[in-house]
LUMDO-853525 format. One line per 4 residues: their letters; for each residue x, y, z of N, C-alpha, C, CB. Coordinates in Angstrom, 1 decimal. Atoms other than C-alpha are relative to their C-alpha. Glycine has a CB too. Layout:
<recs>
a	X:Y:Z:X:Y:Z:X:Y:Z:X:Y:Z  ...
</recs>
This chain:
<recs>
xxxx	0.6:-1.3:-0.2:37.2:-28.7:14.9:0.2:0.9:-1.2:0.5:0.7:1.3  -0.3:-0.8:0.9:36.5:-26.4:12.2:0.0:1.5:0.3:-0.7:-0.3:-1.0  -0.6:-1.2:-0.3:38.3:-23.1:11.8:-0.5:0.8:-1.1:1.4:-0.1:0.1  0.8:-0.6:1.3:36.4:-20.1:10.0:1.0:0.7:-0.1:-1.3:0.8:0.0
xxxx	-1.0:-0.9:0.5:38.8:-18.2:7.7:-0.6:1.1:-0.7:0.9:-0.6:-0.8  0.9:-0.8:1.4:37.8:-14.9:5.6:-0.5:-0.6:-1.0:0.8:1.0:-0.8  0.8:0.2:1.2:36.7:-16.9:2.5:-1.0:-1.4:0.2:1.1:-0.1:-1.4  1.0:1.2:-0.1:34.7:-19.5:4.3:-1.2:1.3:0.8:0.7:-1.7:1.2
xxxx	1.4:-1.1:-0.2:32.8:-16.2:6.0:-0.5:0.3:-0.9:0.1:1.2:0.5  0.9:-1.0:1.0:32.5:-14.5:3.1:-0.7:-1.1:-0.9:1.0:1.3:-1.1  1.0:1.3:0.4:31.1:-17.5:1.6:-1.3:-0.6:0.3:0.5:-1.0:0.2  1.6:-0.1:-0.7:28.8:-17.9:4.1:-0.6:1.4:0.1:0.1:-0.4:1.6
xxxx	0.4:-1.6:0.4:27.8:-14.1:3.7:-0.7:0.0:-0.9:1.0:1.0:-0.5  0.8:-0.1:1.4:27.2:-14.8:0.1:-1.6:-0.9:-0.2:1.2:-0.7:-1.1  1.3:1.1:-0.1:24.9:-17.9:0.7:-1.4:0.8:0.5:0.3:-1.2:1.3  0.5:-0.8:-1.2:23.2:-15.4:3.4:-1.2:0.8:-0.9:1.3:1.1:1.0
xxxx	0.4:-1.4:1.0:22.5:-12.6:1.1:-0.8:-0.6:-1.2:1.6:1.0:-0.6  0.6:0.6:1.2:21.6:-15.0:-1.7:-1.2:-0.6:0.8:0.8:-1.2:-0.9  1.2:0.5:-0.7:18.9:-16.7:0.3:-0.6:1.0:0.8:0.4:-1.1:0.8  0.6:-0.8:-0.3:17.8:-13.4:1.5:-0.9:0.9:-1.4:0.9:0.6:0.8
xxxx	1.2:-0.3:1.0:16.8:-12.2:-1.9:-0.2:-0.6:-0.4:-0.1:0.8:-0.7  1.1:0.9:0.3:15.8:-15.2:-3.1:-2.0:0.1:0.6:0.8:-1.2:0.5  0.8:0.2:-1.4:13.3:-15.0:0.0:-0.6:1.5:-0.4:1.1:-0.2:1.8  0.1:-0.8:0.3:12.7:-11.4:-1.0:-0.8:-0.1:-1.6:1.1:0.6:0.3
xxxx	0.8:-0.1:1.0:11.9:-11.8:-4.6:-1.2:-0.9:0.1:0.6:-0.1:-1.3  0.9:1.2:-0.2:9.6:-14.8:-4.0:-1.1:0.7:0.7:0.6:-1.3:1.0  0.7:-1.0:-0.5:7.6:-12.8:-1.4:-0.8:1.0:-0.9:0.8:0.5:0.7  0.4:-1.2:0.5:7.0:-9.9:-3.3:-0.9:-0.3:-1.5:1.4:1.0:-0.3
xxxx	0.8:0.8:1.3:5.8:-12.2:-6.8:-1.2:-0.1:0.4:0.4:-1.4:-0.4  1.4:0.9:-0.7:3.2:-13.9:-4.3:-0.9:1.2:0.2:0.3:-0.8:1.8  0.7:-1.6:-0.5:2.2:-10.3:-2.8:-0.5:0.6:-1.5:1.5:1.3:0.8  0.8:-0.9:1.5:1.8:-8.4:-6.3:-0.9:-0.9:-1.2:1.5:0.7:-1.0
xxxx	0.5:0.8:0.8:0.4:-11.2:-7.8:-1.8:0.0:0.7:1.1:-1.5:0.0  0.8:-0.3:-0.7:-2.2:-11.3:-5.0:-1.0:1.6:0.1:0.8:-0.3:0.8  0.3:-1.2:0.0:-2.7:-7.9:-5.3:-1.0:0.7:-1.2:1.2:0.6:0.1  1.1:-0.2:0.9:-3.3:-7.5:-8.5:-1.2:-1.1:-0.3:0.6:0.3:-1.2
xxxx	1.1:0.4:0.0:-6.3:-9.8:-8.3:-1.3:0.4:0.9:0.4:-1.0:-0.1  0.9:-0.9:-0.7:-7.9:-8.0:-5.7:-0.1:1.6:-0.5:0.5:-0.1:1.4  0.0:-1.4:0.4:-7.6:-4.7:-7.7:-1.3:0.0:-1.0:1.4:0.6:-0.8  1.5:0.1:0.8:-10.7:-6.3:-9.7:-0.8:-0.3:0.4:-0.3:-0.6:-1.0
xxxx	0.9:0.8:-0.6:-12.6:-7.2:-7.1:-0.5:1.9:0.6:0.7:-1.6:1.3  0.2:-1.4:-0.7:-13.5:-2.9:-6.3:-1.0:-0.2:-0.4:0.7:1.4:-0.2  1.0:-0.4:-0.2:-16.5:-1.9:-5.5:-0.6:2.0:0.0:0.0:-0.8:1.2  0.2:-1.2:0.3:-18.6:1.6:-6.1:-0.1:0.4:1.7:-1.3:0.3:-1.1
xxxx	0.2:-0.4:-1.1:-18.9:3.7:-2.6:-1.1:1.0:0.1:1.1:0.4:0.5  0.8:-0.8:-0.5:-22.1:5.4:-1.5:0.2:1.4:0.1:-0.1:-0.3:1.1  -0.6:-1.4:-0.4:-21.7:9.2:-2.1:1.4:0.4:-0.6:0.1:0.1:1.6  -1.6:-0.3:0.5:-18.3:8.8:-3.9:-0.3:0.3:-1.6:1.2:-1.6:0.3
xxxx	-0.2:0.0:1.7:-17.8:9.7:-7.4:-0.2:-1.1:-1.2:1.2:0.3:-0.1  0.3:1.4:0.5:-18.4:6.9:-10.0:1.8:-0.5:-0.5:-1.5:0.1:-1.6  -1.6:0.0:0.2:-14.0:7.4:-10.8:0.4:-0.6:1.4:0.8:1.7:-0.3  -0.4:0.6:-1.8:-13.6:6.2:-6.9:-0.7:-1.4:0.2:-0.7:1.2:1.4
xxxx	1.2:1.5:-0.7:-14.3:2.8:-6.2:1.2:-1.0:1.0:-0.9:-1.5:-1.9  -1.0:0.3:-1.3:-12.7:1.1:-3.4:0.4:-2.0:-0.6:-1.4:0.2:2.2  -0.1:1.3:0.6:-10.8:-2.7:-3.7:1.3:-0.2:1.1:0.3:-0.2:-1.8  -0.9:0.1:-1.0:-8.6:-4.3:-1.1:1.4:-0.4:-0.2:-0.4:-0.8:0.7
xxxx	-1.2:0.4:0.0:-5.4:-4.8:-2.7:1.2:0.4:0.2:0.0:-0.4:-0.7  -1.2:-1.1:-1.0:-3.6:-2.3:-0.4:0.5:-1.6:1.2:-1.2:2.0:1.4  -0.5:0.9:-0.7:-3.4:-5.4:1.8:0.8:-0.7:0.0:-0.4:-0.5:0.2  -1.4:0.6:0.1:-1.2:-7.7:0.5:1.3:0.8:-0.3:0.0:-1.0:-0.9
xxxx	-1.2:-0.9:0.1:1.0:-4.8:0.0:0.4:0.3:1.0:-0.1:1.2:-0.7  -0.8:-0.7:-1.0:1.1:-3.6:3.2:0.4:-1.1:1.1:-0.9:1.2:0.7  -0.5:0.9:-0.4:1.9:-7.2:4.6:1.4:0.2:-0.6:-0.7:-1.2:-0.4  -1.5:-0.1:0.5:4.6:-6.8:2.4:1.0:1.1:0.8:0.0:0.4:-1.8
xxxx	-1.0:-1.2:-0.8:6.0:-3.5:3.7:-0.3:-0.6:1.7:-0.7:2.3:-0.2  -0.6:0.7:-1.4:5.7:-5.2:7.3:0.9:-1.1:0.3:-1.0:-0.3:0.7  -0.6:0.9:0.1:7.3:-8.4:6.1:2.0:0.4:-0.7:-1.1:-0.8:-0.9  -0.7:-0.1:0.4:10.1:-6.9:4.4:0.7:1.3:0.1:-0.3:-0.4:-0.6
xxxx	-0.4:-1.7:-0.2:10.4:-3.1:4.9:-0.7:0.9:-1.2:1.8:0.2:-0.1  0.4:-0.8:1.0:8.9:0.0:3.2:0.4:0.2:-1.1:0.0:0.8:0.2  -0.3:0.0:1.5:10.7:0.2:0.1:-0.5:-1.4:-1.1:1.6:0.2:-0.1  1.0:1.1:1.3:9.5:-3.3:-1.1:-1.3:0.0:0.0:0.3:-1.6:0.0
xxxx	1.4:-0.4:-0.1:6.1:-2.5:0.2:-0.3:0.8:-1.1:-0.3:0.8:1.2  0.4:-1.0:1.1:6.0:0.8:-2.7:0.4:-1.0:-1.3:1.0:1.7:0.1  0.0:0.5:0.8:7.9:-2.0:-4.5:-1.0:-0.8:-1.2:0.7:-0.5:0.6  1.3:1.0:0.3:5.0:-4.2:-4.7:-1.4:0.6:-0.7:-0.6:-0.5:1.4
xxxx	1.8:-0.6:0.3:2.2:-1.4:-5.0:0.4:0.4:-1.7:-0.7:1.8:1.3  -0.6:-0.9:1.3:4.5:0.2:-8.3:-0.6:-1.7:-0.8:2.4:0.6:0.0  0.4:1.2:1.2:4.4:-3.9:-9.9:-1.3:-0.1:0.1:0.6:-1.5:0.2  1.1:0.1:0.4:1.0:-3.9:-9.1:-0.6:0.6:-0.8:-0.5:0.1:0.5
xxxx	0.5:-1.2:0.8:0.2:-0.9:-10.9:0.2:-0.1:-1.3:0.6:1.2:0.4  -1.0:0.1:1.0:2.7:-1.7:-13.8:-1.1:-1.1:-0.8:1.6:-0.4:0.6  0.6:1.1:0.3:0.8:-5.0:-14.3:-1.0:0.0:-0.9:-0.3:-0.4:1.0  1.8:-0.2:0.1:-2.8:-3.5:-14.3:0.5:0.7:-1.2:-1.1:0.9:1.4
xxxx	-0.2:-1.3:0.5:-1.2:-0.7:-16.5:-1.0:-0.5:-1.8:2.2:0.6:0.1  0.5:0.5:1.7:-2.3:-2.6:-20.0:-1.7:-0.3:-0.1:0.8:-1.8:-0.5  1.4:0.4:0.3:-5.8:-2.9:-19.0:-0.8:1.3:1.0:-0.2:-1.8:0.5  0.7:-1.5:-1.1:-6.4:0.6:-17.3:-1.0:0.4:-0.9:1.0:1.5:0.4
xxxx	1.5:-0.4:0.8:-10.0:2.0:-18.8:0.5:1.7:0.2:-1.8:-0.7:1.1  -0.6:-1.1:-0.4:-7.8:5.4:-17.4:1.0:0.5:-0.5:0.2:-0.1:1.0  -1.1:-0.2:0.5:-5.2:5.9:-19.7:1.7:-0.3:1.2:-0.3:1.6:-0.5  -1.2:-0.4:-0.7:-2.4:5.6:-16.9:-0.3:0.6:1.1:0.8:0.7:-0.6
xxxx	0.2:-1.4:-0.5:-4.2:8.1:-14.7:-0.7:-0.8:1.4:-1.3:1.3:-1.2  0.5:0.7:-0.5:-5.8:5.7:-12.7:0.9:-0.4:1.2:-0.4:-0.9:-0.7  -0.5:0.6:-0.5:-3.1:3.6:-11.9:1.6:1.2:0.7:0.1:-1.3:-1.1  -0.7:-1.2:-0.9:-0.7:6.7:-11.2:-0.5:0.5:1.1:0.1:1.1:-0.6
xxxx	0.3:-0.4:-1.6:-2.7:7.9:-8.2:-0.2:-1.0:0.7:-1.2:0.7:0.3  0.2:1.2:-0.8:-3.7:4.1:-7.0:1.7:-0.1:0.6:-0.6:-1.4:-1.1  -1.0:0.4:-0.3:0.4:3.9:-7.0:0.4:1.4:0.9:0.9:-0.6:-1.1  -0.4:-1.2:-0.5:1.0:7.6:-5.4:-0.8:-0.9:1.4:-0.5:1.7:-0.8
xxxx	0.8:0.0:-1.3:-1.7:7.3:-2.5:0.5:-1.5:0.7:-1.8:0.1:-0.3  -0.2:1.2:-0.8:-1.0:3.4:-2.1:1.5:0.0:0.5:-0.3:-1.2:-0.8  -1.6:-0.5:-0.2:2.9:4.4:-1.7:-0.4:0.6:1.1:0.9:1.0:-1.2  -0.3:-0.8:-1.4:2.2:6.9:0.8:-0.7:-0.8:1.4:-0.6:1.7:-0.1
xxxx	0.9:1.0:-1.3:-0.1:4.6:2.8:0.7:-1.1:0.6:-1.3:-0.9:-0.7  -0.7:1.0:-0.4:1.9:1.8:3.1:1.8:0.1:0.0:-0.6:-1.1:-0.9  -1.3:-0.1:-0.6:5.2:3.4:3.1:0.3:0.8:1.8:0.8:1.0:-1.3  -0.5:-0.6:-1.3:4.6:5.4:6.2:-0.6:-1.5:1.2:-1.0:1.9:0.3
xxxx	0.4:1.5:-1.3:2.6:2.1:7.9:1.5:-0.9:-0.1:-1.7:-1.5:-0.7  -1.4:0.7:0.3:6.1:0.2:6.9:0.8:0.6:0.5:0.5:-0.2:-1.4  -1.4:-0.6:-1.2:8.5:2.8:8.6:-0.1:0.0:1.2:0.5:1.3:0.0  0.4:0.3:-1.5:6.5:2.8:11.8:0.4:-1.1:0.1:-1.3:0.1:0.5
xxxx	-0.2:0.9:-0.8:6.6:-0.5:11.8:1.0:-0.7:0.4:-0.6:-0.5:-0.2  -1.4:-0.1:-0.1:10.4:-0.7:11.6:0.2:-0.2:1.5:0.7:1.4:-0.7  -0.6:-0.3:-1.4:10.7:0.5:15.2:-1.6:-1.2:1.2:0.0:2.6:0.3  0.9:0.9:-0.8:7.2:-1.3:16.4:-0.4:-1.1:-0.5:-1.1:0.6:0.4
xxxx	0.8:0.6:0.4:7.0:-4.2:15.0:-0.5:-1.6:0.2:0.3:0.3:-0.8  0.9:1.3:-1.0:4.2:-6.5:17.3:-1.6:0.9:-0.6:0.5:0.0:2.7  1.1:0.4:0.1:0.7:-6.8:16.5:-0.4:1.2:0.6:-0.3:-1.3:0.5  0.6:-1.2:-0.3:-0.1:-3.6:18.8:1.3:1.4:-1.2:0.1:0.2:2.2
xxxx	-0.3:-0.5:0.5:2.6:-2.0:16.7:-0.3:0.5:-1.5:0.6:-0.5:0.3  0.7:-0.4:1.1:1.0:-2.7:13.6:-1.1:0.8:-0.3:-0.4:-0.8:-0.3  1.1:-1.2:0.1:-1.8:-1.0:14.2:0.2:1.2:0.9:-1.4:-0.4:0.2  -0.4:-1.6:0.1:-0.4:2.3:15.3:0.6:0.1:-1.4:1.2:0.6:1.2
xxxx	-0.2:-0.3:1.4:1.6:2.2:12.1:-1.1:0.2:-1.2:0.7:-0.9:-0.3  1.1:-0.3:0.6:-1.4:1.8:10.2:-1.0:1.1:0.2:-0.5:-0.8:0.0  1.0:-1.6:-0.2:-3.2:4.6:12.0:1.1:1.0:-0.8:-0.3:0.7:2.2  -0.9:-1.4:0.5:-0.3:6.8:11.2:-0.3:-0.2:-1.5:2.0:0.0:0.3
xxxx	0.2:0.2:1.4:-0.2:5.6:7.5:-1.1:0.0:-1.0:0.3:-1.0:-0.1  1.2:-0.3:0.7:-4.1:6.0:7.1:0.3:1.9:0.2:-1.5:-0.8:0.7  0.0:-1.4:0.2:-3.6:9.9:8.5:0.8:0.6:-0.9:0.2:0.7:1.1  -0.4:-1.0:0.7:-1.1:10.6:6.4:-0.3:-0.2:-1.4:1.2:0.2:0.2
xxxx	0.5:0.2:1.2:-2.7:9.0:3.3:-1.1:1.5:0.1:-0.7:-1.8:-0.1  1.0:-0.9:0.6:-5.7:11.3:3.7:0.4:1.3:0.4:-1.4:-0.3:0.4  -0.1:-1.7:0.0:-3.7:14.7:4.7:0.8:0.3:-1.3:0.9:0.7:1.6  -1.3:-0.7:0.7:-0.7:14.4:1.8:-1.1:-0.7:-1.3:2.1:-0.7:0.4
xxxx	0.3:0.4:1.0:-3.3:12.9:-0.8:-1.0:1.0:-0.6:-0.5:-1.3:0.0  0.0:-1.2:0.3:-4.9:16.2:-1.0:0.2:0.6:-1.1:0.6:0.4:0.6  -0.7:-0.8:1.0:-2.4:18.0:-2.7:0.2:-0.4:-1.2:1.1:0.3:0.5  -0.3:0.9:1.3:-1.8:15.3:-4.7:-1.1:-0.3:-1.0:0.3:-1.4:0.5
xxxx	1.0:-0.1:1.3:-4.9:15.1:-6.3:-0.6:1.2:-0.3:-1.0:-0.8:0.0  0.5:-1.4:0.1:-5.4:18.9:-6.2:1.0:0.5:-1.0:0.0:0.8:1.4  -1.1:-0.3:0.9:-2.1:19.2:-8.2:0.3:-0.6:-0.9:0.8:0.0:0.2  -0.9:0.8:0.8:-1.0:15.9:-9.8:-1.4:-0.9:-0.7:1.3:-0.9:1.0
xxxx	1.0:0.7:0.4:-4.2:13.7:-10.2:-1.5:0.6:-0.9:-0.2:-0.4:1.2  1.2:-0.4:0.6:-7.3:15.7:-11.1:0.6:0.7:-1.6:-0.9:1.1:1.1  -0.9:-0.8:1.3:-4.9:18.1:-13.7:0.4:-1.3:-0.4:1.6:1.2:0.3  -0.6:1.1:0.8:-3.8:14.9:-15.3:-1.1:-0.4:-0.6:0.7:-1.1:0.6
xxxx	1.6:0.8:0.2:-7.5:13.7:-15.7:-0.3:1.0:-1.3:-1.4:0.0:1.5  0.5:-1.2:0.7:-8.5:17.3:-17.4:1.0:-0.2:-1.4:0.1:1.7:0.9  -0.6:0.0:0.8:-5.2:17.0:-19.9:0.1:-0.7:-0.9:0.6:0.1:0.3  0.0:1.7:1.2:-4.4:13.3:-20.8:-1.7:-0.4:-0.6:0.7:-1.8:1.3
xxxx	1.4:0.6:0.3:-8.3:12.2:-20.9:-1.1:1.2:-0.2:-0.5:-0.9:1.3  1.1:-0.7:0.8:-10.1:15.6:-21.8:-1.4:-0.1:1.0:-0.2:-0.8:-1.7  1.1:-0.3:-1.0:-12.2:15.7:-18.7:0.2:0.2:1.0:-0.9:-0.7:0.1  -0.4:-1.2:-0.6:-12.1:18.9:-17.3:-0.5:0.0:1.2:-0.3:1.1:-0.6
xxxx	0.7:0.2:-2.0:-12.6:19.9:-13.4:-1.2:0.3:-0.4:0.4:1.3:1.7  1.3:0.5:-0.2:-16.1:20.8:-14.4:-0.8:-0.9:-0.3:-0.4:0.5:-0.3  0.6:1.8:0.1:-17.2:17.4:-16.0:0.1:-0.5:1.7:1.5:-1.5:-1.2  -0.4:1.1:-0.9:-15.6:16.0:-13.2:-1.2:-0.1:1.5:1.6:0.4:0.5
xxxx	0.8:0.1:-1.0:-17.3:17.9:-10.4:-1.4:0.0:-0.6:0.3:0.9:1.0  1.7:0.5:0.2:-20.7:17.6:-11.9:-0.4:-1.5:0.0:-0.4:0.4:-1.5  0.0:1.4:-0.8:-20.2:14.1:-12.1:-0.2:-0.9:1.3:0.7:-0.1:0.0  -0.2:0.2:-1.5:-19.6:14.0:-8.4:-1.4:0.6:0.5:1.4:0.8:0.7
xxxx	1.0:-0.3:-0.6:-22.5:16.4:-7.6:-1.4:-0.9:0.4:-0.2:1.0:-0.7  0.7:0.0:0.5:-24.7:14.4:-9.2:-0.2:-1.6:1.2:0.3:0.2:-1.6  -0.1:1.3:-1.1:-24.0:11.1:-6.3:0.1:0.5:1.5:1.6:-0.9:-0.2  -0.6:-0.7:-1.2:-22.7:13.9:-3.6:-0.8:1.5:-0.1:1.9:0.2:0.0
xxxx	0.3:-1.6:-0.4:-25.1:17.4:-3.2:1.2:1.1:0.5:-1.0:-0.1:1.2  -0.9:-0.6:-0.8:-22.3:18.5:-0.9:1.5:0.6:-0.9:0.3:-1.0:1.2  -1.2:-0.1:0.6:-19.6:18.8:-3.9:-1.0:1.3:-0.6:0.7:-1.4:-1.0  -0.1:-1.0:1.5:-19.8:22.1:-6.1:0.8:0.7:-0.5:-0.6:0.9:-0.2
xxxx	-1.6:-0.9:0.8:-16.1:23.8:-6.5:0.7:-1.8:0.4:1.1:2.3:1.5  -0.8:0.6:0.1:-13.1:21.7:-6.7:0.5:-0.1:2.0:0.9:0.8:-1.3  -0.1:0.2:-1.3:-12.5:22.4:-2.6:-0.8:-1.0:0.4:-0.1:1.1:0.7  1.1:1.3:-0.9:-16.0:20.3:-1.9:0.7:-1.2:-0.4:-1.9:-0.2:-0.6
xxxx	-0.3:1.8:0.8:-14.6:17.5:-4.3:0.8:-0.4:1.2:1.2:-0.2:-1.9  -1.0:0.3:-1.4:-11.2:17.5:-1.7:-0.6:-0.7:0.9:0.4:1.2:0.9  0.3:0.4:-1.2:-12.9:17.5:1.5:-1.3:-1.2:-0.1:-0.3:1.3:0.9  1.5:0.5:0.2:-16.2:15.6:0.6:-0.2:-1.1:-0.7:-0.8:1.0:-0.6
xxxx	-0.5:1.2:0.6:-14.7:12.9:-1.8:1.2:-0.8:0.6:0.3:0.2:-1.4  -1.5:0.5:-0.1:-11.0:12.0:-1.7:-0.3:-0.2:1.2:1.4:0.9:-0.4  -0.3:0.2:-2.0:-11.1:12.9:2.5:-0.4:-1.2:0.1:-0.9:1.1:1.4  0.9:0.9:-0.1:-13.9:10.5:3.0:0.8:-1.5:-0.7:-1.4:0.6:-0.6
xxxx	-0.2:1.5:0.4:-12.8:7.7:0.5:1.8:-0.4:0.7:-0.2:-0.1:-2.1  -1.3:0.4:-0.5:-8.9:7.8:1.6:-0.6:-0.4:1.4:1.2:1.3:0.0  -0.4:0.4:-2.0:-9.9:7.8:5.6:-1.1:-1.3:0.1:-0.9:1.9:1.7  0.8:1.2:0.2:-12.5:4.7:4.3:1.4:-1.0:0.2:-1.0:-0.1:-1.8
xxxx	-0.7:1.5:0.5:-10.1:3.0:2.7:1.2:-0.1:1.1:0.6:0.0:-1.9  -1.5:0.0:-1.4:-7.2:3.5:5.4:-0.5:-1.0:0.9:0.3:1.7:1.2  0.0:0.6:-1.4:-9.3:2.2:8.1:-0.6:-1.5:-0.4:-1.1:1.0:1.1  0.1:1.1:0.4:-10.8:-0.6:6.2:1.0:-1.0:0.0:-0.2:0.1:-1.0
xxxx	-1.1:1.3:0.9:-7.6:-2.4:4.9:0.8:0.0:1.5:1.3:0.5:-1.9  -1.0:0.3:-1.8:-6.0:-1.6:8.7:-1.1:-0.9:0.4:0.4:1.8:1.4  0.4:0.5:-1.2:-8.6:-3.1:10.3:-0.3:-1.8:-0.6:-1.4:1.0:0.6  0.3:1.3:0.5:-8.8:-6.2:8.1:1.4:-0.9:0.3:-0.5:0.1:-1.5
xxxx	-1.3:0.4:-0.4:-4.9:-6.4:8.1:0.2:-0.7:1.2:0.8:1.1:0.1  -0.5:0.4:-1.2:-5.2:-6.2:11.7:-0.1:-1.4:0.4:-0.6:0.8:0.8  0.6:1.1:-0.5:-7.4:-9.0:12.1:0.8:-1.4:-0.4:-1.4:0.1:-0.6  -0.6:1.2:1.1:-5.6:-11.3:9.6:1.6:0.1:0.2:-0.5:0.3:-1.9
xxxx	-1.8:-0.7:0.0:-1.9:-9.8:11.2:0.3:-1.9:1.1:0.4:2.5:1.4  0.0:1.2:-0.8:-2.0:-12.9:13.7:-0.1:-1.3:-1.0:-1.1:0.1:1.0  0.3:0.6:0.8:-2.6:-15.2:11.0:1.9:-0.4:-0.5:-1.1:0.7:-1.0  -1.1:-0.5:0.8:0.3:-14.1:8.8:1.2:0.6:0.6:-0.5:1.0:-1.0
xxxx	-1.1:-1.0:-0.6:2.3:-12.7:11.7:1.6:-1.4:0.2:-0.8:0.9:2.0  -1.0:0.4:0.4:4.7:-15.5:11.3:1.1:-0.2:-0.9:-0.2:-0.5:0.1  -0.6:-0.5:1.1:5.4:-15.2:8.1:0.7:0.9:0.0:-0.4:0.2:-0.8  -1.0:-0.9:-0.2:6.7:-11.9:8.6:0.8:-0.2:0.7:-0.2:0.8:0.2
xxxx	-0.9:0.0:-1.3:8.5:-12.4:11.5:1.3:-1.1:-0.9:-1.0:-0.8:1.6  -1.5:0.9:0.5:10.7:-15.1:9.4:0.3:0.3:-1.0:0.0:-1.4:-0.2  -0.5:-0.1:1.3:10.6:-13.5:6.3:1.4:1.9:0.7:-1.9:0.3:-1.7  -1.0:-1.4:-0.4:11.9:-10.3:8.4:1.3:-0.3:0.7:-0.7:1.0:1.0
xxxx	-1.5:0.4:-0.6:14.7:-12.5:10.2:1.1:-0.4:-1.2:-0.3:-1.3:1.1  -1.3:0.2:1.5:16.2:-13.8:6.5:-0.1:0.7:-0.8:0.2:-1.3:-0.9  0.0:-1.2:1.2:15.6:-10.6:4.3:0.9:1.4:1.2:-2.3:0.7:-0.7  0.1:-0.8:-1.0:16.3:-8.4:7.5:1.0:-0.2:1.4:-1.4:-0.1:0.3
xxxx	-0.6:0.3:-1.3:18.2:-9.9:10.0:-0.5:0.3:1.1:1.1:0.5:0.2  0.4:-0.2:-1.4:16.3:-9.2:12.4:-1.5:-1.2:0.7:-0.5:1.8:0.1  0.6:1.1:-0.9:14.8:-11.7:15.3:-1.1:0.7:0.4:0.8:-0.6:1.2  1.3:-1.1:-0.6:11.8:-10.1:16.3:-0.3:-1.1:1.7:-2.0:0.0:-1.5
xxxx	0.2:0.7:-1.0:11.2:-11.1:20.1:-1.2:-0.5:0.2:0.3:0.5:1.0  1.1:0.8:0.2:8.4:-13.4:21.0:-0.8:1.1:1.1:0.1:-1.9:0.4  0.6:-0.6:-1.0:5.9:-11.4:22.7:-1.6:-0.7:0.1:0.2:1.5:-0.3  0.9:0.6:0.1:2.6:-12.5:24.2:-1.8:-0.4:-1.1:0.2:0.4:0.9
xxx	1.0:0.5:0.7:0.1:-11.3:21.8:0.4:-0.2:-1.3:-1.1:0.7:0.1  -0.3:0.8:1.5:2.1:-12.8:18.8:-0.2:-1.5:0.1:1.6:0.2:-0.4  0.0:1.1:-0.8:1.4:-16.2:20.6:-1.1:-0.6:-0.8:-0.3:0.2:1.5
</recs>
């Protein structure tokens, strides 16, 4: 019969922890690797600005923040960003708001899903995580995104919104741009990438579930519609 002593636990501890971020960085390679190849697959949107174009590679990010937890979720969207950063047509300006908005998107769907996380769980987290993408991305590009555009790249809010008018009638101060661009393309793209997630969460919902029991310790219980 074998007898565990402190340095055969902590031994096993160490193994534990090592084979948890092993399991962790591996994950997150696959994910941002994934990601950024869907960041060249965007498309222009109907009525959106010709600077807005939509691309699904909020998804394998926000697998990630359900597989692992929200901080490697923002982990994933930052290396995505980082990646793309040498081939931005945007000076930086681009990939700074793609990483702001995709951070708040998939960090609040990743803390919900902390406390709910089954298949109906996922998607409440993702509802939450699309409303608060398009109420806090706002400010963010009313403050941090559009002023960055006018400074670093020399095209000012009126370029900008003429630009916009010129796809959208409904834009003509900097308020229409808000409600009438950004609103619209954030509450697009929220409900898009949730509802694709959703569909493809049964697929992939094993994976999480085991990458969240050896990064996470935690067993997630079998429930029927994970089945």
């Amino acid at each position: 019969m074998s007898v565990s002593t402190p340095a055969t636990v902590g031994l096993a501890d160490a193994k534990s922890r090592r084979k948890a971020m092993i399991r962790r960085i591996t994950v997150t390679a696959i994910l941002t690797a994934m990601a950024f190849i869907l960041m060249y697959l965007e498309v222009p949107l109907p009525l959106m600005p010709p600077f807005l174009k939509f691309d699904f590679s909020e998804i394998p990010v926000l697998v990630g923040a359900f597989a692992l937890g929200p901080v490697w979720g923002i982990v994933i969207e930052l290396l995505k960003n980082l990646i793309h950063l040498p081939f931005s047509a945007t000076m930086g300006i681009g990939e700074l708001s793609n990483f702001i908005t995709g951070s708040i998107f998939v960090g609040f769907s990743g803390l919900v899903y902390l406390k709910l996380h089954t298949r109906k769980g996922a998607a409440v987290s993702m509802a939450i995580g699309t409303i608060a993408l398009v109420i806090i991305a706002v400010p963010v590009n009313a403050f941090i995104n559009l002023p960055l555009y006018g400074s670093v790249m020399n095209f000012p809010m009126e370029a900008i919104i003429g630009a916009s008018a010129k796809v959208n009638p409904l834009i003509k101060d900097e308020l229409t741009l808000l409600l009438f661009a950004f609103v619209p393309f954030n509450l697009f793209k929220g409900i898009v990438v949730s509802v694709v997630t959703f569909f493809i969460y049964k697929p992939v919902s094993k994976l999480i579930h085991q990458t969240r029991e050896v990064t996470q310790g935690v067993k997630d219980a079998a429930e029927p519609e994970q089945a």
